[in-house]
N, C-alpha and C positions, 0 to 999 in steps of 0.2 A: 534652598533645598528643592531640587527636582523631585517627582513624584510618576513612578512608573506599577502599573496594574499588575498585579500579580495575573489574573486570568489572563492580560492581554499580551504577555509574554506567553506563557501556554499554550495559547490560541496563533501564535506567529509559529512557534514550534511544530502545531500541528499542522499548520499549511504545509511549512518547510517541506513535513512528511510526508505530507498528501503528492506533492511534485515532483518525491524522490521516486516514489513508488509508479508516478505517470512513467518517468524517464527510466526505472527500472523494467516495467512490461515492455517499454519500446524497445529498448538493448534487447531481451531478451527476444522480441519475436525479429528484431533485424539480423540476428544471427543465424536466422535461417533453417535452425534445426527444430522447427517449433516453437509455436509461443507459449506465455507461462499459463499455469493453470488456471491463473483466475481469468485470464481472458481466453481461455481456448474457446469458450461456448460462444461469445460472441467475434472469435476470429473465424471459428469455421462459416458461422451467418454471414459475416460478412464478403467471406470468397464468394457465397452463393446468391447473395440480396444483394441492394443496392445499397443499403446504408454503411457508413463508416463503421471502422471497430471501435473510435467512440462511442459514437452514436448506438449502437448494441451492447456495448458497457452499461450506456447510462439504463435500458430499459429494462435489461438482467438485475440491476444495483436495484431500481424500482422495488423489484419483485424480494430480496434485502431487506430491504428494508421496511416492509410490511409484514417479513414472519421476525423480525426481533419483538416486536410485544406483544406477539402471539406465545413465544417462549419466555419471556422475562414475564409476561403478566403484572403483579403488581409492582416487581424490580422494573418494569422499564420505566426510562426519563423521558417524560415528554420533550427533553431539551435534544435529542438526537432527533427526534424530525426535523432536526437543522441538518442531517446527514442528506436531505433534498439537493441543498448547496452544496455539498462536499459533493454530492454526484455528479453537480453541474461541472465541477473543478476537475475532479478526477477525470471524468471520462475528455474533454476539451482537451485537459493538456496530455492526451494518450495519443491526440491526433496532434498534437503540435509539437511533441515530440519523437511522433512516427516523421513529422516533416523533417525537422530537426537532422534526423538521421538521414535523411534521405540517400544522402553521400557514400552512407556505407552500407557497401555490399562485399562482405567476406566471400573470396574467391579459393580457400580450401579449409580442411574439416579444422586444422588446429588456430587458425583466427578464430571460426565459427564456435569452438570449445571454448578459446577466450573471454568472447564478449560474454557467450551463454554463460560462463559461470562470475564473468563482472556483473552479468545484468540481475544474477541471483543474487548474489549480496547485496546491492546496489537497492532488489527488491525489500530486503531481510533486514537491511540497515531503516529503509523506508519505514518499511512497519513500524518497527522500533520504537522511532523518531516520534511518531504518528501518534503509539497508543499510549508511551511514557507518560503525555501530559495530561492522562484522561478528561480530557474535556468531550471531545465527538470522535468518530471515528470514520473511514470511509465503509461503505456500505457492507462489501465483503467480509471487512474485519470484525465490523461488528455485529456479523452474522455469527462470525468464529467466536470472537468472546462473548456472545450469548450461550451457544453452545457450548462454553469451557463454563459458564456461569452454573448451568444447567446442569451438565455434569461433573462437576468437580475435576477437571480433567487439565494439564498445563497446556495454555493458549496457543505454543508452539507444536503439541503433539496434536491436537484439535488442528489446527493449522494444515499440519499435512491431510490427516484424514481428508478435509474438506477438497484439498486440492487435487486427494488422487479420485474423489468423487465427479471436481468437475470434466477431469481428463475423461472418466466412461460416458460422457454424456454429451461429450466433444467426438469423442470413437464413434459413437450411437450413428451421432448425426451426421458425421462425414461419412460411415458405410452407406449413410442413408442416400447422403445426397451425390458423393462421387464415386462411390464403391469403390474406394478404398482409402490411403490413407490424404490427407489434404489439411495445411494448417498445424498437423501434428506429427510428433516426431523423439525422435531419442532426446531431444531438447526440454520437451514437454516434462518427459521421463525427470529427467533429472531436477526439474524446477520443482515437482508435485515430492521428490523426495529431497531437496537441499533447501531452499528459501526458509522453512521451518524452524530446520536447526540454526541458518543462519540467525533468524530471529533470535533463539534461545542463548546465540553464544552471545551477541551482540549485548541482550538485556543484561547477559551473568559476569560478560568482560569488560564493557566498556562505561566506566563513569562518567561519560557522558551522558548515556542513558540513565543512569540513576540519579544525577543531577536532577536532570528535565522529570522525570516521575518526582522528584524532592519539592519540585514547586508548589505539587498539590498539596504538602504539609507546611509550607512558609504564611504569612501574615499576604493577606487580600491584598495590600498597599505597599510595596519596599522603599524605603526613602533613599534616594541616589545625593549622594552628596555632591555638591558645585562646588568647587576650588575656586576661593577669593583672590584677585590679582593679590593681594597683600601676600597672603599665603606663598601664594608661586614664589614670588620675590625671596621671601627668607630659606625657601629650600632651595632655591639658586644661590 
């Protein structure tokens, strides 16, 4: 009898998520009409600085990840200061899937509508993925579900809130820095209002997703059964 970890299933899941959600902001800022909300803040830094739009993910996530136990107080888990790692993950593969892309560049508005609303799902499916196995979260999100913790509020409507927050602060600082718009765009727009719902329909349609969220109620240790050649033999 094989013997596979319940948490270590979980925890495969949540990478999975964490790389969906890399390759989802990538689609989404290669389509050209803006990137998604949660990275507008450090895509507009990055047109103007030298650093990558990883590289300004990862220091944005920082700043994440130090006001969650400041809002959860005695509800935070010391075990998401493992969300350090996940930021190292996240933001790495945001630049290794901007390379990834590199190949594409949508040359009129209805590709560029295409990918944009592939790379929303794509983001919405990610999260999903991501927050199902509650184990950690990536930084962002688990900005957003402290905030939905806090206030009683569903994770995907919290969701948008936040995103159409980071879009004014993306606005802010591109009037600031190119007077006028740069980085953002009708793209932006639709990510800060559709990713959200994506997430919600994902969680309430797809039993995939309440699978992986079912892990965290099954037994620590699942016993995987080995098939004896014997066995094989009499069902042949």
């Amino acid at each position: 009898m094989g013997k596979v970890t319940n948490k270590t299933v979980r925890y495969l899941f949540f990478v999975i998520g964490v790389m969906i959600n890399s390759f989802g902001v990538a689609l989404i800022t290669k389509a050209a009409l803006g990137t998604s909300p949660i990275s507008s803040v450090p895509y507009v830094l990055s047109l103007k600085f030298t650093p990558t739009l990883g590289e300004f993910t990862f220091v944005m996530n920082l700043a994440f990840i130090a006001l969650q136990p400041i809002l959860l107080r005695r509800d935070y888990k010391p075990i998401q200061l493992l969300q350090v790692f996940v930021n190292l993950l996240f933001s790495w593969f945001i630049d290794v899937s901007m390379n990834l892309l590199g190949w594409f560049e949508p040359q009129n508005i209805v590709v560029e509508l295409i990918a944009l609303l592939l790379g929303c799902a794509v983001l919405g499916f990610g999260i999903s993925v991501e927050v199902a196995p509650d184990v950690l979260r990536v930084p962002g999100e688990g900005l957003v579900g402290a905030l939905a913790q806090v206030t009683k509020i569903r994770f995907g409507s919290v969701k948008v809130a936040f995103d159409v927050t980071l879009v004014a602060i993306s606005l802010t600082l591109s009037l600031i820095f190119f007077h006028g718009l740069n980085g953002l765009g009708l793209g932006t727009v639709i990510s800060a209002l559709i990713v959200g719902r994506f997430v919600n329909l994902f969680n309430a349609r797809l039993p995939l997703i309440a699978r992986i969220a079912g892990l965290a109620q099954m037994p620590e240790t699942v016993q995987m059964p080995v098939r004896s050649a014997a066995a094989d033999q009499k069902a042949s």
